[in-house]
LOMARMAR-227698 format. One record per residue: x, y, z of N, C-alpha, C, O in turn; residue number from 0. Coordinates in nm, 2 decimals. Layout:
BEGIN
- n.u | n.v | n.w | ca.u | ca.v | ca.w | c.u | c.v | c.w | o.u | o.v | o.w | n
- X | Y | Z | X | Y | Z | X | Y | Z | X | Y | Z | NUM .
...
***
This chain:
BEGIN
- n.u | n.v | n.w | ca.u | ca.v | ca.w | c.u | c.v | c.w | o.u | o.v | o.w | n
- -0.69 | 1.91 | -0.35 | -0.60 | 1.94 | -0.24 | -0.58 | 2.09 | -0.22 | -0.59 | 2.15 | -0.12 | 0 .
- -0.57 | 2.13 | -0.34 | -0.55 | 2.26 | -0.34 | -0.65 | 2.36 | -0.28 | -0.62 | 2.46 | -0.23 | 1 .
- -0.80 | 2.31 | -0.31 | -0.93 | 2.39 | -0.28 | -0.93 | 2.35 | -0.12 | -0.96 | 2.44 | -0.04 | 2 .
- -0.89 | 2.22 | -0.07 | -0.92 | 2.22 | 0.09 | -0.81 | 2.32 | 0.18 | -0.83 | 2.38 | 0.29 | 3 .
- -0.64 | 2.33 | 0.07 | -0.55 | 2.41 | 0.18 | -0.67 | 2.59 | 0.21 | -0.69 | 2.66 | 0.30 | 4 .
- -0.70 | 2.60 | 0.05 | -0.80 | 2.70 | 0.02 | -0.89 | 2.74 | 0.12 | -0.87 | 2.84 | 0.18 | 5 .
- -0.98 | 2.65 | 0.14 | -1.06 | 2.65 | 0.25 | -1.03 | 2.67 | 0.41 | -1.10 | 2.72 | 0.50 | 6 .
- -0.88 | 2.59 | 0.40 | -0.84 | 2.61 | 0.48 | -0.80 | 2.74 | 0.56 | -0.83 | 2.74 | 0.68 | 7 .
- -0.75 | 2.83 | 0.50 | -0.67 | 2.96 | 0.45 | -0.80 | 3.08 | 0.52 | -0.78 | 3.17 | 0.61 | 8 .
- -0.92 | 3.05 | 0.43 | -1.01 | 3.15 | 0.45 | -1.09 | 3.11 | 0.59 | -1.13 | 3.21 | 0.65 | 9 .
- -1.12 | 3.01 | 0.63 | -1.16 | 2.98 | 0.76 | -1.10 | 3.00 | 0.87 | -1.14 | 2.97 | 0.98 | 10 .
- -0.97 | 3.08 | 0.85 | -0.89 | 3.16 | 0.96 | -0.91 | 3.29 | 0.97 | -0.86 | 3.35 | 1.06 | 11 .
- -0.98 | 3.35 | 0.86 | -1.02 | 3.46 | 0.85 | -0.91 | 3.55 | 0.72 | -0.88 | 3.68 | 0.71 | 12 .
- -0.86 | 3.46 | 0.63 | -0.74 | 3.54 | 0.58 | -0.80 | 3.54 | 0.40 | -0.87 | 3.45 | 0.39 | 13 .
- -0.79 | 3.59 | 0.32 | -0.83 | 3.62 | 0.22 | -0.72 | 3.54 | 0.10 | -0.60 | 3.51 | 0.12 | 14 .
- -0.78 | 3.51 | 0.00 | -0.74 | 3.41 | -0.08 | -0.65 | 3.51 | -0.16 | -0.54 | 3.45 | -0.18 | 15 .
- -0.65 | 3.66 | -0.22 | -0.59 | 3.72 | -0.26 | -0.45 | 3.75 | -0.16 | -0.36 | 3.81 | -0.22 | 16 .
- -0.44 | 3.73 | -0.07 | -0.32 | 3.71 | 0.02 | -0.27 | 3.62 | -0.02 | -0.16 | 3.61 | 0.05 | 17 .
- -0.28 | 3.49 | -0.11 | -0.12 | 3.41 | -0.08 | -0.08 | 3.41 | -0.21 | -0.13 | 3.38 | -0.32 | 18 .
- 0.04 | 3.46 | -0.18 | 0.14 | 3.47 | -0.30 | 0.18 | 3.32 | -0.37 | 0.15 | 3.27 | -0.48 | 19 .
- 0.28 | 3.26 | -0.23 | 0.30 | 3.08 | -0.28 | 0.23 | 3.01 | -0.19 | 0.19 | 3.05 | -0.08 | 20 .
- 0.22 | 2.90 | -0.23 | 0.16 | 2.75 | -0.20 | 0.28 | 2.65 | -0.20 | 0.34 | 2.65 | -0.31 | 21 .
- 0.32 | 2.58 | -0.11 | 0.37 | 2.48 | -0.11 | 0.34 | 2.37 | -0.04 | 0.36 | 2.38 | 0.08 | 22 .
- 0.29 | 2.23 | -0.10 | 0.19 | 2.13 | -0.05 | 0.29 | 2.01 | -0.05 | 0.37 | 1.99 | -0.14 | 23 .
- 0.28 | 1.93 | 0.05 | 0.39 | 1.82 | 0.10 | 0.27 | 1.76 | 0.17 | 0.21 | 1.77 | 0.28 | 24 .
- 0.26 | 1.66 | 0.04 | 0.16 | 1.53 | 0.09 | 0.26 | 1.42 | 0.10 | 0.35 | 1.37 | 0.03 | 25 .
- 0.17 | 1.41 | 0.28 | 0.21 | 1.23 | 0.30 | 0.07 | 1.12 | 0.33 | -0.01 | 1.12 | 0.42 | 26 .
- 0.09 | 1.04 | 0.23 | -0.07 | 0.92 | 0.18 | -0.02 | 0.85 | 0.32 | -0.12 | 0.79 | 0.36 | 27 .
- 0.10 | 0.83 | 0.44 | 0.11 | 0.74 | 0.50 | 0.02 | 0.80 | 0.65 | -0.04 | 0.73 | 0.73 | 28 .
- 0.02 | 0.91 | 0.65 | -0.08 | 0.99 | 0.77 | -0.18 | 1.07 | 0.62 | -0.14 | 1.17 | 0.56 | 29 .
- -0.25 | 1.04 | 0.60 | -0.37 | 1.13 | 0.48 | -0.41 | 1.26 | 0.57 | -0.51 | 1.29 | 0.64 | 30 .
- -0.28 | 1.32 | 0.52 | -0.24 | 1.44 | 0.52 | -0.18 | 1.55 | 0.41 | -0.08 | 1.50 | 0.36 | 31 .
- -0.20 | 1.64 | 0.37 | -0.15 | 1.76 | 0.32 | -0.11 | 1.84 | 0.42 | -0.18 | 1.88 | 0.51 | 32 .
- 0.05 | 1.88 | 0.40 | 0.08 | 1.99 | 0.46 | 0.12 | 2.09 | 0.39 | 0.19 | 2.08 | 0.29 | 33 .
- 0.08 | 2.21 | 0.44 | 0.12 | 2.30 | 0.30 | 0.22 | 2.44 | 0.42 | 0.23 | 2.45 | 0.54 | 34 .
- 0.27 | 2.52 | 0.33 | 0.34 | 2.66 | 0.38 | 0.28 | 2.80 | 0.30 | 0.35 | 2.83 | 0.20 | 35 .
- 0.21 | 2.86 | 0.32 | 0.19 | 2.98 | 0.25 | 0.27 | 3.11 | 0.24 | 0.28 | 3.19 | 0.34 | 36 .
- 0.30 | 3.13 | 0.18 | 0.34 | 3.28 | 0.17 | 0.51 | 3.26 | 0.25 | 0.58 | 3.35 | 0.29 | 37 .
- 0.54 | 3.12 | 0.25 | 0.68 | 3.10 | 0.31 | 0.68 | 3.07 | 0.51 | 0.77 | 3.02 | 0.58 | 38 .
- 0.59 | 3.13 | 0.55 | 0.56 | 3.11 | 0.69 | 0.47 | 3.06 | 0.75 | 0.48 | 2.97 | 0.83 | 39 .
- 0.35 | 3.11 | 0.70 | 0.20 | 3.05 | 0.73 | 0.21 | 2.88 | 0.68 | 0.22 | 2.84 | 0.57 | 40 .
- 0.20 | 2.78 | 0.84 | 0.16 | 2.65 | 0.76 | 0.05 | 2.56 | 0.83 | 0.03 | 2.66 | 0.91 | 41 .
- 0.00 | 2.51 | 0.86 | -0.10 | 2.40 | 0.85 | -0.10 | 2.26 | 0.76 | -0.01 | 2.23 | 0.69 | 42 .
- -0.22 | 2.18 | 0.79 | -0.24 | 2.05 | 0.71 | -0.36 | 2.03 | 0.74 | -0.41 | 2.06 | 0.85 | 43 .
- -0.43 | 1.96 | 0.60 | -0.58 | 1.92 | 0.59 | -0.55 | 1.76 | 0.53 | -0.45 | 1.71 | 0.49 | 44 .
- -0.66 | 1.72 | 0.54 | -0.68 | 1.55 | 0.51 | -0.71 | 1.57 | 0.40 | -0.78 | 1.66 | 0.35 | 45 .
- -0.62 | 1.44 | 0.37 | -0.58 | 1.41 | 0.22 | -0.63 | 1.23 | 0.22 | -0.57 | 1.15 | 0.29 | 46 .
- -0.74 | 1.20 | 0.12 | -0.77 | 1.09 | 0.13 | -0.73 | 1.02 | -0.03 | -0.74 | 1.08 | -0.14 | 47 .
- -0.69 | 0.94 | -0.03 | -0.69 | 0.83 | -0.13 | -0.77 | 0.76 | -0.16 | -0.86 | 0.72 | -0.09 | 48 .
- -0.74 | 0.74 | -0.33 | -0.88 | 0.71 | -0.40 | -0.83 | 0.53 | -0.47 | -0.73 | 0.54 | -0.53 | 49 .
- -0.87 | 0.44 | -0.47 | -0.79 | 0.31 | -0.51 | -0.90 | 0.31 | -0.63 | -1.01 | 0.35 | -0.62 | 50 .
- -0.86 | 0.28 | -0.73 | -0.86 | 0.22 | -0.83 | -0.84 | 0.09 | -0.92 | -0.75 | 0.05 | -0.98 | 51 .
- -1.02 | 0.01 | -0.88 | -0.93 | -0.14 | -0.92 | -0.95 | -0.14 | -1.07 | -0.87 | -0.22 | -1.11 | 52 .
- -1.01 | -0.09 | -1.17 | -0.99 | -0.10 | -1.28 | -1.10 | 0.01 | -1.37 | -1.22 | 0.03 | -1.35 | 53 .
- -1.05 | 0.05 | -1.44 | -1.12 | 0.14 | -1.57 | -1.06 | 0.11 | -1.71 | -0.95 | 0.08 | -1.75 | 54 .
- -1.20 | 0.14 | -1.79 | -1.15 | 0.16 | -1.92 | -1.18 | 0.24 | -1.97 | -1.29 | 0.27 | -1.92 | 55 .
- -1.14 | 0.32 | -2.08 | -1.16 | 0.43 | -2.16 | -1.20 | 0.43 | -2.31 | -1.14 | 0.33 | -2.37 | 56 .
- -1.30 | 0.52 | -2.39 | -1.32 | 0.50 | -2.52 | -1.28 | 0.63 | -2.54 | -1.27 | 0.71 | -2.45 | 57 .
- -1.24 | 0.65 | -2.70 | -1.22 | 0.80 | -2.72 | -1.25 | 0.77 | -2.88 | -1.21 | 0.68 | -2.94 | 58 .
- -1.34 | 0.87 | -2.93 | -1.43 | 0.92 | -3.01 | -1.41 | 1.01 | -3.13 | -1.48 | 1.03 | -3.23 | 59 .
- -1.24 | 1.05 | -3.06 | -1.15 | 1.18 | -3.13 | -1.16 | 1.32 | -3.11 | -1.09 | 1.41 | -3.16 | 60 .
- -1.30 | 1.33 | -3.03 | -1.30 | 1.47 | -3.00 | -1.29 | 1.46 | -2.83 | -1.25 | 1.56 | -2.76 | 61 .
- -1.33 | 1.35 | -2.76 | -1.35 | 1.31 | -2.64 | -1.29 | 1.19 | -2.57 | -1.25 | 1.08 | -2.62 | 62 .
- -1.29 | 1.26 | -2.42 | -1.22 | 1.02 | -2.37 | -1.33 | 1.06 | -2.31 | -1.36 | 1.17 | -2.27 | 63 .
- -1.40 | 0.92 | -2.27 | -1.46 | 0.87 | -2.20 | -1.41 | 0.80 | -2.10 | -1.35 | 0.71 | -2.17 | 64 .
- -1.39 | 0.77 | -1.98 | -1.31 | 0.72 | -1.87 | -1.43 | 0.65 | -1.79 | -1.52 | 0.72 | -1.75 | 65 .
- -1.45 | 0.51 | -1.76 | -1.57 | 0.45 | -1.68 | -1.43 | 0.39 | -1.53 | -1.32 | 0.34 | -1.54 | 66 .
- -1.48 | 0.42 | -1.44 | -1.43 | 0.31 | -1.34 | -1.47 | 0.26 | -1.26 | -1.55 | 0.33 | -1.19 | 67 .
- -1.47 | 0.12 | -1.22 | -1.50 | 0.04 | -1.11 | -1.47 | -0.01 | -1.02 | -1.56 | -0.06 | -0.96 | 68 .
***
């Protein structure tokens, strides 16, 4: 989310070292992100959902393994 508001940002011509804050107000009901930069600057990019019918995980003690399907 963060890398599309990102993308977002610099495709207007504005530099990523310009934003001080980020504030992101996702609604899954329109797959949308809306964000406010710098307290003024705002916009929204698509925000998609990911469903998950099931996974399982091994872990090894140094690692997890995560499979899903």
């Amino acid at each position: 989310m963060i890398a599309r508001v990102k993308k977002a940002w610099t495709s207007s011509g504005k530099k990523i070292g310009d934003i001080k804050t980020m504030e992101l107000y996702i609604k899954p009901e329109e797959s949308a992100v809306y964000y406010v930069i710098n307290g003024t600057e705002t916009g929204a990019v698509a925000f998609f959902t990911l469903a998950i019918i099931s996974f399982s995980s091994i872990s090894n003690g140094t690692e997890t393994i995560i499979t899903f399907r």
